[in-house]
C-alpha positions in Angstrom: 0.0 0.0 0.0 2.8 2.5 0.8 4.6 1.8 -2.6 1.0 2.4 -4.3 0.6 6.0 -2.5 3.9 7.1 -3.0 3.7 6.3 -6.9 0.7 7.9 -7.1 2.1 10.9 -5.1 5.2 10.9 -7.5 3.4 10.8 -10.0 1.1 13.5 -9.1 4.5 15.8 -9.0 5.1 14.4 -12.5 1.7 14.9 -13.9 1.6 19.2 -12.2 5.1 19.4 -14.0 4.3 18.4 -17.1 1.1 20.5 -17.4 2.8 23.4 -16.0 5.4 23.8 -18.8 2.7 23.6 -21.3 0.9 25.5 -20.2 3.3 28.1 -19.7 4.8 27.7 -23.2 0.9 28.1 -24.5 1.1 31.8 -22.4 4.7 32.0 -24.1 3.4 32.0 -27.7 -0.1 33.8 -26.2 0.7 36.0 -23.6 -2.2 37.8 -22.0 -2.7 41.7 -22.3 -1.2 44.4 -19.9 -4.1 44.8 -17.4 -5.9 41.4 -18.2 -8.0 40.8 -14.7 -7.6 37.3 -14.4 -10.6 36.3 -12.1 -13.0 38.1 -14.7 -14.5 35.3 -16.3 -15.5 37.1 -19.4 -12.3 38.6 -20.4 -10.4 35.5 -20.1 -12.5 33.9 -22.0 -11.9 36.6 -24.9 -8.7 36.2 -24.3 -8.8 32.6 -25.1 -10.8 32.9 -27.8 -8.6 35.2 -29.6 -6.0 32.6 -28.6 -3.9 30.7 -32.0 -4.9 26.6 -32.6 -1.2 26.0 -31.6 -1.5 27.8 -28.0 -4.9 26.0 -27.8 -2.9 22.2 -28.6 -0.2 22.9 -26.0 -2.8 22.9 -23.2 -3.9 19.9 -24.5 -0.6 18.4 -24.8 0.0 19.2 -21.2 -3.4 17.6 -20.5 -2.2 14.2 -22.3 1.3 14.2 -21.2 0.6 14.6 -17.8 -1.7 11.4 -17.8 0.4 9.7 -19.1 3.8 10.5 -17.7 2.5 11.3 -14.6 0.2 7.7 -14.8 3.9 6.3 -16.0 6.1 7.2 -13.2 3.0 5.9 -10.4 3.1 2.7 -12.2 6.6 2.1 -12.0 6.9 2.7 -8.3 3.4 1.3 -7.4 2.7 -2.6 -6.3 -0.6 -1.8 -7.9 0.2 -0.3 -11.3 -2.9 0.4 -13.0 -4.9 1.4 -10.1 -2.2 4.2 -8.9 -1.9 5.0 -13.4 -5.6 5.5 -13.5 -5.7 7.5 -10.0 -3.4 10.0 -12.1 -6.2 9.7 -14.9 -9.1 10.5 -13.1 -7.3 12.9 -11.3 -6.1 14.8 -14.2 -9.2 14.6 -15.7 -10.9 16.6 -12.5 -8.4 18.8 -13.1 -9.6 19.4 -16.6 -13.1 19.3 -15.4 -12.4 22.0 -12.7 -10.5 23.9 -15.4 -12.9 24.1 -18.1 -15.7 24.9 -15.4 -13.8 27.8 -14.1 -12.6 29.1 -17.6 -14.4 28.6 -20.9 -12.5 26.8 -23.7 -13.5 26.0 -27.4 -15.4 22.8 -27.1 -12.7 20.6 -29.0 -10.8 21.5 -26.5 -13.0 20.4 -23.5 -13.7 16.9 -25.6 -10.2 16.7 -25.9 -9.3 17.2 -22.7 -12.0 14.6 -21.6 -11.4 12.1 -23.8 -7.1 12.0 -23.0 -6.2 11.3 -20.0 -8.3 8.1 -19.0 -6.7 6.2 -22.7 -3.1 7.7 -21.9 -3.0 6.8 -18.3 -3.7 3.1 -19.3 -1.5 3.0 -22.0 1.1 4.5 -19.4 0.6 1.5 -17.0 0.9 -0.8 -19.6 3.7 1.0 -20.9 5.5 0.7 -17.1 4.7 -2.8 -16.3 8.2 -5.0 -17.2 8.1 -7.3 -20.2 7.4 -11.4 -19.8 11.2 -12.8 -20.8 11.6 -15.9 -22.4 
């Protein structure tokens, strides 16, 4: 059980790492206006709709890689590798829930974001778990 929680734990750190650079290199190639008041609701989501396709796909990528490097790295150190990979799932995908509740996003991107990390966090456990030798 302790191995479980701490690769879920690591690869919660994983998972908040990987979305953070994307999302900063989105705000690198889309930076917000001088004066932008984040907590209004309405101008960020002007802001993001005035946003390029290729800002919009690096949040997304951030979404997707942290599932599944995040859902990697828990497998590896868990006993329990698919249950602490799809922990990282689900809990990415609250985290895109949360998101696109607070902020408004295109709708591809909310289906994408949806649709990701469940797929990628599997694929990550099965990626981690070691090969039958012959």
């Amino acid at each position: 059980m302790g191995r479980t929680i701490l690769g879920i734990v690591a690869g919660l750190v994983v998972a908040w790492l990987a979305m953070t650079i994307c999302e900063f290199a989105s705000l690198f190639l889309h930076r917000p206006p001088a004066g932008l008041d984040l907590r209004d609701p309405q101008a960020l989501a002007a802001h993001i709709a005035a946003a390029p396709v290729s800002a919009m796909l690096l949040v997304i990528a951030g979404w997707a890689l942290a599932a599944f490097a995040g859902g990697w790295v828990a497998a590896r150190i868990a006993r329990h590798r698919l249950a602490a990979a799809l922990v990282i799932g689900v809990l990415v995908l609250a985290g895109v829930i949360a998101n696109n509740a607070m902020i408004p996003h295109p709708l591809w991107m909310t289906v994408a974001g949806i649709a990701l990390p469940l797929p990628l966090a599997w694929l990550a456990a099965r990626a981690a778990s070691p090969r039958a030798t012959r």
